[in-house]
RODRENGU-70560 format. One record per atom (N, C-alpha, C): residue in three letters; x, y, z. Coordinates in steps of 0.02 Angstrom, whole numbers, plus 50000, padded with zeros to 5 digits. Layout:
residues N
ALAXYZ/...
END
This chain:
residues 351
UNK465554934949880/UNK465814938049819/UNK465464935049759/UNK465154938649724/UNK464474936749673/UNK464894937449613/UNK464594935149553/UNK464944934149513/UNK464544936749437/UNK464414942849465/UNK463624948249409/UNK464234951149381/UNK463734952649325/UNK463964958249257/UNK464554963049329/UNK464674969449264/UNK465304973249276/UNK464764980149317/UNK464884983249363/UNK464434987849398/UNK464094994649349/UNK463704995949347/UNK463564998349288/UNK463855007349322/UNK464115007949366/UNK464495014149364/UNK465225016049341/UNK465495010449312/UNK466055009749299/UNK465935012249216/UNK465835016949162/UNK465815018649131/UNK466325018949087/UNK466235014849007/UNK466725012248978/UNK467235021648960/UNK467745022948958/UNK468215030048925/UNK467965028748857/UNK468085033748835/UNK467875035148751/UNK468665033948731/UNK468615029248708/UNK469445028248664/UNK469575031848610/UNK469045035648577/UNK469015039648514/UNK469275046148537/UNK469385047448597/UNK469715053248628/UNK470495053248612/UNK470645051348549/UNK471595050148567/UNK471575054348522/UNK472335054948524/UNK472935061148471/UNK472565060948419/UNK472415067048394/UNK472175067048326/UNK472585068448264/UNK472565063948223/UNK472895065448169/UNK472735068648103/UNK472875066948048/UNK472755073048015/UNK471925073847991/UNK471725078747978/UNK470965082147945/UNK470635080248029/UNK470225077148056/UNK469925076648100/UNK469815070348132/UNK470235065548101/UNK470105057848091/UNK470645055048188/UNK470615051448212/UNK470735048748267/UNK471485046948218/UNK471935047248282/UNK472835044148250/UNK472685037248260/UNK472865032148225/UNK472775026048239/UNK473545025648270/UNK473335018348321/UNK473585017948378/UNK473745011248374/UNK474395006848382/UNK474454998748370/UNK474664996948447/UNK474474993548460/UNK474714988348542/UNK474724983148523/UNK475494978848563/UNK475634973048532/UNK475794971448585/UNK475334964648605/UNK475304962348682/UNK475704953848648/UNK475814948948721/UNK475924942048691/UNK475874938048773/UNK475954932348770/UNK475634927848803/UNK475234922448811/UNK474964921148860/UNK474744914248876/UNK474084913948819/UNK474254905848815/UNK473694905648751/UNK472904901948797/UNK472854899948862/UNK472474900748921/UNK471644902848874/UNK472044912248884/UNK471444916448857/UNK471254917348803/UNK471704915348759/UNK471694917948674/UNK471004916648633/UNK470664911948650/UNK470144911848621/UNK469624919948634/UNK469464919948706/UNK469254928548716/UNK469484932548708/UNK470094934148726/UNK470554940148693/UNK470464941848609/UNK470554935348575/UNK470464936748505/UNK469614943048497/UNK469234937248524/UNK468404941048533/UNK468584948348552/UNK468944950248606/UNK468824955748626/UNK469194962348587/UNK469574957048551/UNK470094962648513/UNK469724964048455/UNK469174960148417/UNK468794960348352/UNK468304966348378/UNK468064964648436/UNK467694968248443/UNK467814977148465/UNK468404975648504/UNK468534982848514/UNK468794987348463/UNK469154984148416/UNK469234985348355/UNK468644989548293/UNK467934985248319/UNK467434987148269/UNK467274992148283/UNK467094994748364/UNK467015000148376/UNK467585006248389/UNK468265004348385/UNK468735009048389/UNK469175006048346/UNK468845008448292/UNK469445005648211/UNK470035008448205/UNK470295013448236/UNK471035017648259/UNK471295013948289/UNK471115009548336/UNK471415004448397/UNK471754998548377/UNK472184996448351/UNK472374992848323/UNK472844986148379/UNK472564980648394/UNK472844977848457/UNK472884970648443/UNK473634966748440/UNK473964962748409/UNK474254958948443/UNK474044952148489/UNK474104948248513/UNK474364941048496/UNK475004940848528/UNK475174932648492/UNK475314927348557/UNK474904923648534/UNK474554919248600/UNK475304911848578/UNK475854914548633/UNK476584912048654/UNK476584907748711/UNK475984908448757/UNK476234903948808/UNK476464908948856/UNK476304907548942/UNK476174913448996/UNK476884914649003/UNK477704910048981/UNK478174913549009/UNK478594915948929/UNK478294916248893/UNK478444919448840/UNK478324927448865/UNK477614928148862/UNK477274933248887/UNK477674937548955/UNK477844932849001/UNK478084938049056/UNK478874939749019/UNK479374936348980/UNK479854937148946/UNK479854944048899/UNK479374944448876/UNK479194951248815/UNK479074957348850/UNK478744956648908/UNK478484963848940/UNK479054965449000/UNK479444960349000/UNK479934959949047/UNK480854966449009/UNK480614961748944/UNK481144965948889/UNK480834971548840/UNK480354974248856/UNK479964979048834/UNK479844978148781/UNK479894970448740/UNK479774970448665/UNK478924971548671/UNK478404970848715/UNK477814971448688/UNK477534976348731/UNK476804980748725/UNK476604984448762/UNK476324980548810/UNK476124974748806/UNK475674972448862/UNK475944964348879/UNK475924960548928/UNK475924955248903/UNK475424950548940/UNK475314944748945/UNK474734939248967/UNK474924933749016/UNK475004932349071/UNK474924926549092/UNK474324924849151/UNK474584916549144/UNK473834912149222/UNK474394910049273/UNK475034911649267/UNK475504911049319/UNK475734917149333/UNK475644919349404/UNK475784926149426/UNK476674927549414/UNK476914931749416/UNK477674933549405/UNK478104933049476/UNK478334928549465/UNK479064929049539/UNK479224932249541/UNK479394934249621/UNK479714939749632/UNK480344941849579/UNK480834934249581/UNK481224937649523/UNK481214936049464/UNK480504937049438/UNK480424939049378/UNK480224946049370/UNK479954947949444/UNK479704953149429/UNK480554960249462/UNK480674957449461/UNK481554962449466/UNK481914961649428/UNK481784958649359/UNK482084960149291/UNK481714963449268/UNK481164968249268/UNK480504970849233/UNK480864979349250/UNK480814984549189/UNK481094990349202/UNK480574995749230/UNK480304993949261/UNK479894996449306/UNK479214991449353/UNK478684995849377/UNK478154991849411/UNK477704988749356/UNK477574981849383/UNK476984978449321/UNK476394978049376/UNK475914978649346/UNK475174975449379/UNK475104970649352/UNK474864968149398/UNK474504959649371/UNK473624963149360/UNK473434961149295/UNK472654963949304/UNK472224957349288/UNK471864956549312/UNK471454948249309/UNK470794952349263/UNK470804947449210/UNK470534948749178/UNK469854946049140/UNK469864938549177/UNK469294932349189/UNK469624927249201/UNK469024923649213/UNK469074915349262/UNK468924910049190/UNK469704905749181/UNK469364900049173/UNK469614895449189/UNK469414887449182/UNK469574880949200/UNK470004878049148/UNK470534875949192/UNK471064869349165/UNK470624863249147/UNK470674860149081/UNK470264853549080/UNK470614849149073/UNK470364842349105/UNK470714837049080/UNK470264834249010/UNK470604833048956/UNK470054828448900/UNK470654824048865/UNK470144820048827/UNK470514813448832/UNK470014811348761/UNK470474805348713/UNK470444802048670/UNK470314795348682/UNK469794793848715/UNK469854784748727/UNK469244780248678/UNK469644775548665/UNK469284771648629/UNK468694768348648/UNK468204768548608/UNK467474767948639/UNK466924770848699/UNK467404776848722/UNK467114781348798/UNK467084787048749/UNK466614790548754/UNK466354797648706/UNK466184802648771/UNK465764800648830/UNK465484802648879/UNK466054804448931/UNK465974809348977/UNK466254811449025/UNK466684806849083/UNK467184808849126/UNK467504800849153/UNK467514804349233/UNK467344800149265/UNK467494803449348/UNK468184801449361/UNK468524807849390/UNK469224804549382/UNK469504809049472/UNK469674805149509/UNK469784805849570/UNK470464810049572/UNK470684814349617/UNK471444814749630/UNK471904810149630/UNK471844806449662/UNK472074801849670/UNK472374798049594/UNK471934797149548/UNK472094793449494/UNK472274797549445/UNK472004804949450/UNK472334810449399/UNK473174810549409/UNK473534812449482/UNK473954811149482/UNK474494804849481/UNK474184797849490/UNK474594793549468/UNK474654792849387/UNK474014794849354/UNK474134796249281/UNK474634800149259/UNK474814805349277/UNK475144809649257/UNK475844809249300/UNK476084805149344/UNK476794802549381/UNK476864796849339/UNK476464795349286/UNK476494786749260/UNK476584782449302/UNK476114781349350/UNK475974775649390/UNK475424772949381/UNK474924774149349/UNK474444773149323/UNK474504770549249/UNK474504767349220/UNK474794765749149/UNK474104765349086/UNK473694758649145/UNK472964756449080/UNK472584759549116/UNK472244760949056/UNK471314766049058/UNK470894758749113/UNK471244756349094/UNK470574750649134/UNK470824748849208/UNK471314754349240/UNK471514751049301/UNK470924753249342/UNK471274748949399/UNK470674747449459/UNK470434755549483/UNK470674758349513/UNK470534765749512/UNK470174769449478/UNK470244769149415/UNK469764773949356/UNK469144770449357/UNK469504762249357/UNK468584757549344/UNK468084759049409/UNK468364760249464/UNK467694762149518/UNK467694766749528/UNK467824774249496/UNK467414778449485/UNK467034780349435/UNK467004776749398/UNK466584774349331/UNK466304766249328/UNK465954768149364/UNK465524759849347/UNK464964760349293/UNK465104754649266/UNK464434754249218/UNK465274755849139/UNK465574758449146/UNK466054760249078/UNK466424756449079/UNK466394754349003/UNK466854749548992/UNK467704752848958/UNK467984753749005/UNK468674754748982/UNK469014751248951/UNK469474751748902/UNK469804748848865/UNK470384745048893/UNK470864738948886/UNK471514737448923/UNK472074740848873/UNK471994746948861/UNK472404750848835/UNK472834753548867/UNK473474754848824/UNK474174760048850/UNK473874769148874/UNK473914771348921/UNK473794778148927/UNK474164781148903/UNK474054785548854/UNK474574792348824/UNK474554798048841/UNK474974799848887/UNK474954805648919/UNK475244811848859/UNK474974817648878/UNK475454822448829/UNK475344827548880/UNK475914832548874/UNK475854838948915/UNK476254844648888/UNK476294850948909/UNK476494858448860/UNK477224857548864/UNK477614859148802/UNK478354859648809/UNK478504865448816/UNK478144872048800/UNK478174878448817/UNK478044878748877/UNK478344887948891/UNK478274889048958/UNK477554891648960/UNK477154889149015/UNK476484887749024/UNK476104890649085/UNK475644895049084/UNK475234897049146/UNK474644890649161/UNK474514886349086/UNK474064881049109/UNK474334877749158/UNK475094876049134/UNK475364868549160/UNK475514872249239/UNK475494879449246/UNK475894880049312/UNK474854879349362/UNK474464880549323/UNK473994878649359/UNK473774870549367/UNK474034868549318/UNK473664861949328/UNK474444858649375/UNK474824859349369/UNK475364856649410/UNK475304859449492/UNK475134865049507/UNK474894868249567/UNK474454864449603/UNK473724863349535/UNK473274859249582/UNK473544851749620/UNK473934848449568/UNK474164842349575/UNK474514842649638/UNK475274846049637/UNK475434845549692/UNK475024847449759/UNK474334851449764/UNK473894852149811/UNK473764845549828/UNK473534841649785/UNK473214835349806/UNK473854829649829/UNK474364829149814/UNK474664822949804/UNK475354827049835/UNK475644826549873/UNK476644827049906/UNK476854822049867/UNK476594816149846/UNK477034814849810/UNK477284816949743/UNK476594821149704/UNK476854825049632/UNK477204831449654/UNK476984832049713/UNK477384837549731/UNK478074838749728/UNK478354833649793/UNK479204830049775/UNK479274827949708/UNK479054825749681/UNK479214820149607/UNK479574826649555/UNK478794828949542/UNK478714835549481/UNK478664843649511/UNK478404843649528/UNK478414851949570/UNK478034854649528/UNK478044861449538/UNK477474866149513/UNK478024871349483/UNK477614873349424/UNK477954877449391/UNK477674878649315/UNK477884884149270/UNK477644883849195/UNK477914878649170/UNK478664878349180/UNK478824870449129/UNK479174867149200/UNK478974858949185/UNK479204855649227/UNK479594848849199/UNK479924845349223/UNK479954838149193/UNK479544832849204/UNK479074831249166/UNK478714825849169/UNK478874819649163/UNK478664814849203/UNK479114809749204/UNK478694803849154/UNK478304805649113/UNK478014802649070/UNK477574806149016/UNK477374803648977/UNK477054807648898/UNK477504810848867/UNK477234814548818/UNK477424816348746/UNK477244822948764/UNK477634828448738/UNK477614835348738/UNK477144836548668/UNK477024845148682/UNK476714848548624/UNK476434855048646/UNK476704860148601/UNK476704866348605/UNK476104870848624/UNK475854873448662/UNK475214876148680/UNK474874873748694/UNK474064876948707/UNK473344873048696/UNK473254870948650/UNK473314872648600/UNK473244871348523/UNK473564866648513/UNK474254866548534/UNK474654858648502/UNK474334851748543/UNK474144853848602/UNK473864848048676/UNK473404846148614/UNK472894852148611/UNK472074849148580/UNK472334842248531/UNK472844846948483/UNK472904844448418/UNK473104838648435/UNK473714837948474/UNK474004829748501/UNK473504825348520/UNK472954828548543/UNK472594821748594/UNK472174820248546/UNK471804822848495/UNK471094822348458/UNK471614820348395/UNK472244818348384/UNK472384814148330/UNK472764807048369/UNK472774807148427/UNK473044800148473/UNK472524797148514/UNK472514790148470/UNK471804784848530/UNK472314785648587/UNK471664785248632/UNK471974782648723/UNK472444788148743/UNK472414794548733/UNK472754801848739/UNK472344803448804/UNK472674807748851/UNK472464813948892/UNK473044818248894/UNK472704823448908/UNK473074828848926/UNK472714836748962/UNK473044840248978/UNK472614845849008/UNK472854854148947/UNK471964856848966/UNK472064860848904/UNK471564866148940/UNK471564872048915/UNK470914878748932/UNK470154875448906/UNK469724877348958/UNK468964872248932/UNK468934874748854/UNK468914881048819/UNK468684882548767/UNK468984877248700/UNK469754877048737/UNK470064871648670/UNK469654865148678/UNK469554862048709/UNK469124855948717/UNK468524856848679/UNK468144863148714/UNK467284862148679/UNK467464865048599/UNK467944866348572/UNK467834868948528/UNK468204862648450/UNK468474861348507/UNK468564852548457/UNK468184847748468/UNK467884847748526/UNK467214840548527/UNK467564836648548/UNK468114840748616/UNK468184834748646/UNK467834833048713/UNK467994827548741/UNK467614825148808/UNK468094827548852/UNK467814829948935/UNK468224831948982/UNK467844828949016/UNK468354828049074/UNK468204822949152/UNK468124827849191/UNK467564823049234/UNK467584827349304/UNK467934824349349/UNK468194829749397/UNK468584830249433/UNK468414831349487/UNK468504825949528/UNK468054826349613/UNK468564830349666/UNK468184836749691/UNK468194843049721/UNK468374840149780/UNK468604845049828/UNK468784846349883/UNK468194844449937/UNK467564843249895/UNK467034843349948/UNK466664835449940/UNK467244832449894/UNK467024824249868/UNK466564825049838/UNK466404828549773/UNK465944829949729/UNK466104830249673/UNK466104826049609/UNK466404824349529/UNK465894831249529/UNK466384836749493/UNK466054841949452/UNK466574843449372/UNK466074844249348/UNK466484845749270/UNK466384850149267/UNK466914852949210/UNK467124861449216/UNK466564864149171/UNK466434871049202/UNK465964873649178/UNK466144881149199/UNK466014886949167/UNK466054893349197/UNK465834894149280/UNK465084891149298/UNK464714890749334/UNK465164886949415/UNK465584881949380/UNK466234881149428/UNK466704883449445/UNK467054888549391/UNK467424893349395/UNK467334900049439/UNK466534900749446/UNK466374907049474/UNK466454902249539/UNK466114898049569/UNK466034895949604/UNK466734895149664/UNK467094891249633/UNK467794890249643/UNK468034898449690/UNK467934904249638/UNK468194909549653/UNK467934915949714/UNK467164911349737/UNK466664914149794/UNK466904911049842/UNK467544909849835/UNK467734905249907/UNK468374908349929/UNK468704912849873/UNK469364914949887/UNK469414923649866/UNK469474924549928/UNK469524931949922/UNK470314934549877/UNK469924940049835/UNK470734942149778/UNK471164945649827/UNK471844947649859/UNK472074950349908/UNK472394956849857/UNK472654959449893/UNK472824968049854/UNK473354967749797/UNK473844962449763/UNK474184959349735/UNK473914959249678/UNK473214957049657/UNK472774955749627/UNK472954947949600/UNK473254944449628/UNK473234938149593/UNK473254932449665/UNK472974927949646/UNK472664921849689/UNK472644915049662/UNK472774909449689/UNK472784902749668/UNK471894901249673/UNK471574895349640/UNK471124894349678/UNK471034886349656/UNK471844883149680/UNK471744876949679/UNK471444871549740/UNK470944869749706/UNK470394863449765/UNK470324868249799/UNK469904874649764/UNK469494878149821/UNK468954875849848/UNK468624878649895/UNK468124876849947/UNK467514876949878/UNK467164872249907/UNK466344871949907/UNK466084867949862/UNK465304865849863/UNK465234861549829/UNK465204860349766/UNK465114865649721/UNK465144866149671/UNK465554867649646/UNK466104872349676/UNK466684871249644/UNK467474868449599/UNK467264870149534/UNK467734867149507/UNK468484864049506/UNK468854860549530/UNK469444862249566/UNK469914863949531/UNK469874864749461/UNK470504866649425/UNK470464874649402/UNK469964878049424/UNK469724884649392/UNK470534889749408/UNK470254894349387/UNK471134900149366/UNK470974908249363/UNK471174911849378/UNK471204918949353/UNK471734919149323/UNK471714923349258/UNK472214923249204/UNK472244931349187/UNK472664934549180/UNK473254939549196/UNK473384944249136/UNK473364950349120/UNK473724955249093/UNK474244957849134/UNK475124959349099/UNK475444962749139/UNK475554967949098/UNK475444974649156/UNK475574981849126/UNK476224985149158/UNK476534989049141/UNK476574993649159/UNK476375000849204/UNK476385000749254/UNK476005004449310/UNK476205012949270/UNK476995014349254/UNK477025019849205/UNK477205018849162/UNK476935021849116/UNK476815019049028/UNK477485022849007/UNK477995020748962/UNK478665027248929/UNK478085029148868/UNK477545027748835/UNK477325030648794/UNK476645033348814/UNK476425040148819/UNK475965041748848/UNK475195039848803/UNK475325040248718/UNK474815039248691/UNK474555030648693/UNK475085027348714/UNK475015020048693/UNK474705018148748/UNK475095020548810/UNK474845021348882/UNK474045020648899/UNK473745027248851/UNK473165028248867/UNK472735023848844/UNK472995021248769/UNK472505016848739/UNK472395011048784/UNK472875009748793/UNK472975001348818/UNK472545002148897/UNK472405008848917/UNK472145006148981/UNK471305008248978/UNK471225011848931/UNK470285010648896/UNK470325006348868/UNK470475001648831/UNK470524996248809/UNK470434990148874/UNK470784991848931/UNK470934985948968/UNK470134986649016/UNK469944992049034/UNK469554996949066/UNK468934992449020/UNK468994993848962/UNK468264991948920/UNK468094983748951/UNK468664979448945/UNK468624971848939/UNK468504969149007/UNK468584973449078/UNK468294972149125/UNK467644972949158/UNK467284978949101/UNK466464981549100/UNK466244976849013/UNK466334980548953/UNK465654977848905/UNK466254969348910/UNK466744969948888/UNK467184964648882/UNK466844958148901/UNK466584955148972/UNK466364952149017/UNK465844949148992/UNK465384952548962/UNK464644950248933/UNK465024945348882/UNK465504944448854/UNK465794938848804/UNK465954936248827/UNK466284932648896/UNK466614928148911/UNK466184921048906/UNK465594921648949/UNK465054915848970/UNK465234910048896/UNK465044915048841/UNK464774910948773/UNK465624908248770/UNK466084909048790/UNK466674906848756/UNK466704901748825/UNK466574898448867/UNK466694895548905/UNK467084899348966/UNK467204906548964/UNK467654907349004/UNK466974911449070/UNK467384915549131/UNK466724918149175/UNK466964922649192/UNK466404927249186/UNK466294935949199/UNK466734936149282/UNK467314942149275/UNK467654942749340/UNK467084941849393/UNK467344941849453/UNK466624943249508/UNK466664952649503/UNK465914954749545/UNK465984961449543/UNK466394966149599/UNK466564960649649/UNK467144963249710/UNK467614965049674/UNK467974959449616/UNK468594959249592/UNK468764964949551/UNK468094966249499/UNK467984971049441/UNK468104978349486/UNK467804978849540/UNK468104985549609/UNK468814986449619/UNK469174980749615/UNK469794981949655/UNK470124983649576/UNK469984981049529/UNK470454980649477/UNK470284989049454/UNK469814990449443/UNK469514997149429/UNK470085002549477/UNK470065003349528/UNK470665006849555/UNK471255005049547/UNK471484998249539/UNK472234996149509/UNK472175001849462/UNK471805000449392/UNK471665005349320/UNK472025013449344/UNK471615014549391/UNK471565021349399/UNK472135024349427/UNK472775018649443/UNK473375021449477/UNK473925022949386/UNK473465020849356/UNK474285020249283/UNK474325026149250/UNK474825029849242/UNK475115034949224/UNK475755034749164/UNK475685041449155/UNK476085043449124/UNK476625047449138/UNK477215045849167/UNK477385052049230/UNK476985054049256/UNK476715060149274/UNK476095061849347/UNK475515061249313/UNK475385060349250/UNK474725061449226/UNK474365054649220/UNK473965054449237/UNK473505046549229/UNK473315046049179/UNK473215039149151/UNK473105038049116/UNK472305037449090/UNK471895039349129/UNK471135037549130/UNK470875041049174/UNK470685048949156/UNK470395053249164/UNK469595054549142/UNK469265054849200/UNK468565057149191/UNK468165050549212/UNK468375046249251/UNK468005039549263/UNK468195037549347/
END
């Protein structure tokens, strides 16, 4: 499962095809999606952009956090909503009808960190990620961190952990991976969007993580790669399933995801997936729709819109840190598309 552009038969719908309103001009059209803030950095991109070319399209995203997101589309306050944690069953039997999960790109959970006098990257084992984060691990300079970093001089500093107080598709990935590696974070903390941590300091989103750690010496915490590279912070690598320190990179993310087939659900874990290059914290992160739209015009927009961001959409991800779906995945999701309706009428005609 390759991980190329969007198939070039998949042909973006003309979104300029909607209700026309008055003199000859396109009806402008508003969609108000919400959710995990994971994606928000691309989403924003994709919404500027779909915007420039379909200035009628008006699409309004408030990046809440993945169980905000399943909460809104659950109570029909938004047309669309976002998460990187798939929906429980019973979440998904409070929802007033069928939702699709639509995967919409790959990216990586990072760990980055504030330490005094380390600027450069940190090899950081399972093993010691999770006693960090059970607080059993306390100083940057314990024995563990120091031999997978030789040659760095760690500080005999307090570790400051911080982690999301919102409900979280990061934290339910980065808590997923954890308990993969460790039964004991497993029993301890469990997996989930919000959990109880048995150590650090909370803070609201990616944005609040970034903000917490890059104003606290001797901080870690886990965040979407883009919030990291886009503050200058440092992220650790994280030694893979195949005993290989790899740092997150798109290039790991795809990687990660050539190892795990998407099943008909459309959503998949791909914690400590196989191979060598694979990243182990990488993610598919989520639009939830409506399979039948109650508004037929909003219906339509939202699924050329969704339709666009899995073909031209894609060519943006790379530069934002995030990675182009694979082109198996971009197949299966393309017929998901093609089942959403409007009562009997589909929503995406002529493709």
């Amino acid at each position: 499962m390759g991980c190329s552009r969007a198939p070039t038969s998949g042909a973006t719908p003309d979104a300029s095809k909607q209700v026309r309103g008055e003199g000859s001009r396109p009806k402008v059209i508003t969609l108000n999606g919400a959710g995990a803030t994971f994606p928000y950095p691309l989403y924003s991109k994709w919404i500027a952009e779909y915007n420039r070319i379909y200035p009628h399209i008006r699409i309004n995203y408030q990046s809440i956090g993945s169980g905000g997101g399943i909460q809104q589309i659950t109570k029909g306050t938004v047309d669309f909503g976002a998460t990187d944690a798939p929906m429980k069953a019973e979440e998904a039997q409070k929802a007033s009808g069928k939702l699709l999960h639509v995967p919409t790109t790959l990216g990586a959970v990072v760990v980055t960190y504030n330490l005094e006098g380390v600027s450069g990257p940190l090899n950081l084992t399972p093993e010691t990620l999770s006693g960090i984060f059970l607080g059993e691990i306390r100083k940057w300079d314990d024995a563990g961190i120091a031999r997978s970093n030789p040659g760095v001089k760690l500080p005999n500093k307090d570790i400051a952990v911080v982690f999301r107080t919102d409900g979280s598709g990061t934290t339910a990935v980065f808590t997923e991976y954890l308990a993969t590696i460790s039964d004991d974070f497993k029993q301890k903390v469990g997996v989930g969007k919000s959990v109880k941590w048995p150590v650090g300091l909370g803070a609201k989103g990616n944005e609040g993580v970034t903000g917490q750690i890059k104003t606290s010496p001797n901080s870690i915490g886990y965040v979407e790669f883009a919030y990291a590279t886009q503050n200058k912070l440092p992220t650790a690598a994280i030694r893979n399933k195949a005993q290989q320190f790899v740092l997150p990179s798109s290039r790991g993310a795809t990687a990660a995801a050539e190892g795990v087939p998407m099943p008909e659900t459309l959503h998949v874990s791909l914690a400590n997936a196989e191979g060598e290059a694979a990243y182990p914290l990488a993610a598919y992160t989520y639009l939830l729709v409506y399979q039948d739209a109650k508004e037929p015009e909003k219906g339509a927009a939202l699924a050329k819109f969704i339709w666009w961001a899995i073909h031209d959409g894609q060519k943006l991800a790379s530069a934002l840190d995030y990675a182009p779906l694979p082109a198996a995945v971009i197949t299966q999701v393309e017929a998901a598309l093609k089942t959403l309706r409007a009562g009997q009428k589909p929503l995406l005609d002529g493709v």
